[in-house]
C-alpha positions as a LaTeX table, in Angstrom:
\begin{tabular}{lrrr}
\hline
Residue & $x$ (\AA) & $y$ (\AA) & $z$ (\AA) \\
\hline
Unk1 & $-14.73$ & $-10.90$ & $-1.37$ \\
Unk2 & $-13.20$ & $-7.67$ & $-1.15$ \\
Unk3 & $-10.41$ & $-6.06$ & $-2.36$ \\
Unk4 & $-7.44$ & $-3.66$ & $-2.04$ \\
Unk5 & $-4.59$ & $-2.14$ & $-3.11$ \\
Unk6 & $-1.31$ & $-1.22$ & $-1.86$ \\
Unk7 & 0.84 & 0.62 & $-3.45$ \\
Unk8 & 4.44 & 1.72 & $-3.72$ \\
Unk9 & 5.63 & 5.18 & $-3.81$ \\
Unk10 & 7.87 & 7.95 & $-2.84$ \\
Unk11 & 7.52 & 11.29 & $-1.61$ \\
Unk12 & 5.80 & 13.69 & $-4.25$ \\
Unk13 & 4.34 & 10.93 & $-6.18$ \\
Unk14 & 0.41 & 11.26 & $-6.94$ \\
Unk15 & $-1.26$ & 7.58 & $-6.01$ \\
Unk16 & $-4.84$ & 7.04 & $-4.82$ \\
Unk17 & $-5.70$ & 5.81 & $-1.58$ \\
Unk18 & $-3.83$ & 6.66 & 1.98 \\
Unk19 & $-0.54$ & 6.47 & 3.18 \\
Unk20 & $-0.29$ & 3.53 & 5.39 \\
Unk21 & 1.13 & 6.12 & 8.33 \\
Unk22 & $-1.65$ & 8.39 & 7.85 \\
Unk23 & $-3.98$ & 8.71 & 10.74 \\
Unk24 & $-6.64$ & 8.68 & 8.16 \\
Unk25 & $-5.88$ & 5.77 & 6.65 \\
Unk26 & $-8.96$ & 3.21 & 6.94 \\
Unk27 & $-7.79$ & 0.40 & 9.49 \\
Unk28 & $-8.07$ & $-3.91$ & 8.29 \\
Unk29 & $-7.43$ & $-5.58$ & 10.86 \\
Unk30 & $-4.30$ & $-8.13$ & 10.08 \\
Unk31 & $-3.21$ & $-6.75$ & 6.66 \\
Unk32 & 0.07 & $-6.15$ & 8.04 \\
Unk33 & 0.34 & $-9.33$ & 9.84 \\
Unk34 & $-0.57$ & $-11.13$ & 6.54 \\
Unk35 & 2.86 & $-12.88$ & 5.05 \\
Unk36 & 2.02 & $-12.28$ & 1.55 \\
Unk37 & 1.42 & $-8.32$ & 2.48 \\
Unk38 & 4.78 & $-8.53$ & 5.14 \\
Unk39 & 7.20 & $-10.26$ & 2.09 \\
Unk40 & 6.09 & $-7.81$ & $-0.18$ \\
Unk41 & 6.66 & $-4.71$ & 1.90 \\
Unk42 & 9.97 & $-5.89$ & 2.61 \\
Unk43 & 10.65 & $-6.79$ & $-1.26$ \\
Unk44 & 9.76 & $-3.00$ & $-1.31$ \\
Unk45 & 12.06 & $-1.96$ & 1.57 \\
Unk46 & 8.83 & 0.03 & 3.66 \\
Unk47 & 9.36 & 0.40 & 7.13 \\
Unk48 & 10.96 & 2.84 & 9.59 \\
Unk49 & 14.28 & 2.89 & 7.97 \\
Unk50 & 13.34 & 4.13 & 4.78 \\
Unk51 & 11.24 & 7.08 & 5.00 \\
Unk52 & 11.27 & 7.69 & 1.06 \\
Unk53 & 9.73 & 4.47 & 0.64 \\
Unk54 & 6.22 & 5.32 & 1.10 \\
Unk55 & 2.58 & 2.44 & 0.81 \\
Unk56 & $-1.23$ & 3.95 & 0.09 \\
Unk57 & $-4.32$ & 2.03 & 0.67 \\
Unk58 & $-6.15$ & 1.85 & $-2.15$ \\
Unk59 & $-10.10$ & 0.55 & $-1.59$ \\
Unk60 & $-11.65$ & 1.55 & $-4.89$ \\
Unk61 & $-10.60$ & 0.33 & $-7.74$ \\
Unk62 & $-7.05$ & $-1.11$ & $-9.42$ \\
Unk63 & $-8.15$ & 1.48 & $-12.81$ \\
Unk64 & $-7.30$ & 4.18 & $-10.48$ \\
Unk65 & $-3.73$ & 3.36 & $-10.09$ \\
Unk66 & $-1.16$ & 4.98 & $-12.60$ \\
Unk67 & 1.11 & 3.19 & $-14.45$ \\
Unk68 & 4.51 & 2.40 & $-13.26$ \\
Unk69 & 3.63 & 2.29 & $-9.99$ \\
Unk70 & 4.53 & $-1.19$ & $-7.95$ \\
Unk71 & 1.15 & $-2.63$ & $-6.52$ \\
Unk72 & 0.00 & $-5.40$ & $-4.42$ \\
Unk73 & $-3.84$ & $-6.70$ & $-4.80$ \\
Unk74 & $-5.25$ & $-8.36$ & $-1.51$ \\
Unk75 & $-7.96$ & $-10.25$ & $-1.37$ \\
Unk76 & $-9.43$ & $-9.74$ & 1.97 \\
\hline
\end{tabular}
């Protein structure tokens, strides 16, 4: 089973993976329709309201994220 990472940060901050908003970003189909992924992006206060409030897609590996950093793990 696959997994992933999503992670919290703000502007500036250094985090593997891509922002959410980024064009780039590789697309899952439902991961933002998943309630486990919505509660915790609103426990994190992401969305349109907060731009300084920012979520990368991590696909590699959980070793890669640095410490301090809120994260979610999804099991896809």
């Amino acid at each position: 089973m696959p997994t992933i990472w999503l992670i919290s940060a703000a502007p500036g901050d250094t985090v593997p993976g891509h922002e959410l908003a980024d064009p780039g970003c590789p697309d899952i189909p439902g991961l933002l329709d998943r309630p486990d992924v919505q509660a915790w992006l609103d426990s994190i206060g992401y969305g349109p309201d907060d731009p300084d409030e920012l979520v990368y897609l991590n696909t590699e590996d959980d070793d890669e994220i640095p410490d301090g950093f809120e994260y979610l793990r999804v099991d896809l």
